[in-house]
N, C-alpha and C positions, 0 to 999 in steps of 0.2 A: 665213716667219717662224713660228717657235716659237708654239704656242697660249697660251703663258699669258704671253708678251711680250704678245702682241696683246691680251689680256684685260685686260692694266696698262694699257694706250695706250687703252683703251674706258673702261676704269673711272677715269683722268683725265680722259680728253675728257668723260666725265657731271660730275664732277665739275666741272669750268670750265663746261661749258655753263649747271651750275646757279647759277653768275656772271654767268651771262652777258645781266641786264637788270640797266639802271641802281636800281633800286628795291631791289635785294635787293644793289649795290654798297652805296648809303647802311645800310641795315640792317647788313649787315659792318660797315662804317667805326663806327656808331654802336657796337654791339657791343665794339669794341675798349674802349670806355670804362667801361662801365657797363650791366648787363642793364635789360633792357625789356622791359615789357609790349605788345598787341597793339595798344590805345588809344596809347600813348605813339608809336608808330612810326607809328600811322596819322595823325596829326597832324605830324610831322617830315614824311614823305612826302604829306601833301596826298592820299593816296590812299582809299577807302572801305574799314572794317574788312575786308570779305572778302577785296580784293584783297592787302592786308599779311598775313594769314593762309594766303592761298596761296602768297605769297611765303615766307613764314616753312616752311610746308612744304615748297617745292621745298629749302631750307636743310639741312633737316632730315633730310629723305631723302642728302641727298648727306652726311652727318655733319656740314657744318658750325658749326650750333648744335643746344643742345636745350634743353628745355622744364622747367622747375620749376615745380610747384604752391606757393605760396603763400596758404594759404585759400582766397578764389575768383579768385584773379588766379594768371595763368601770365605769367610770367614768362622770359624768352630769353637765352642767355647765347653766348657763342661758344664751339665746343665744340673748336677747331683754334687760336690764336690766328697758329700761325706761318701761315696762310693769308696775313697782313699783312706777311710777305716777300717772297710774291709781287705782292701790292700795291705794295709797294716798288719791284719789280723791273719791274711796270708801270711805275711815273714814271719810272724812269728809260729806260726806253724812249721814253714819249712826250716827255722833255727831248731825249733825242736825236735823234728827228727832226724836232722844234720847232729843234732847233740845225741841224743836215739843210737845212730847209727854207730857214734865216735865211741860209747860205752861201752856196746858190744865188741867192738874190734880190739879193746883197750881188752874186753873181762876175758878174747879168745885167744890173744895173745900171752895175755898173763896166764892160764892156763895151761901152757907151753911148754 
């Protein structure tokens, strides 16, 4: 494989990996609506400020969101929004093996 195929297949898989906890899903998701602050996300997530701030930096590092100064509040915006495409494109994965799953249990039962 060509070196800079592989450098794209590296520099996506960073970039999903830094998807890759639930905490900084909701952050995305929250994101899509309305920017926030560090406080506002640490209260949505039930998590302690440091932890939503580290979150919010792995974010950051990957491009996903960035950062606006507002006086003394920073404030988070999404910085991709078509990232929510592939969120998209999550559900319907998980519909389909939720339907996957319902087919089987329907063909073992009926087999009965």
């Amino acid at each position: 494989m060509e070196k800079k195929t592989m450098a794209r297949f590296e520099e996506q898989a960073r970039i999903i990996k830094a998807l890759s906890h639930p905490s900084r899903l909701i952050i995305v998701d929250e994101l899509k609506n309305v920017k926030r602050c560090v406080s506002e996300l640490t209260e949505l997530i039930g998590s302690d400020t440091s932890t939503v701030s580290k979150h919010l930096s792995v974010l950051k590092n990957a491009g996903l969101v960035f950062a606006e100064k507002q006086g003394t509040t920073v404030y988070y915006n999404l910085r991709m929004p078509c990232i929510l495409d592939f969120f998209n494109c999550i559900e319907s994965v998980i519909e389909a093996n939720a339907f996957g799953q319902m087919e089987t249990v329907i063909s073992c039962k009926t087999k009965t």
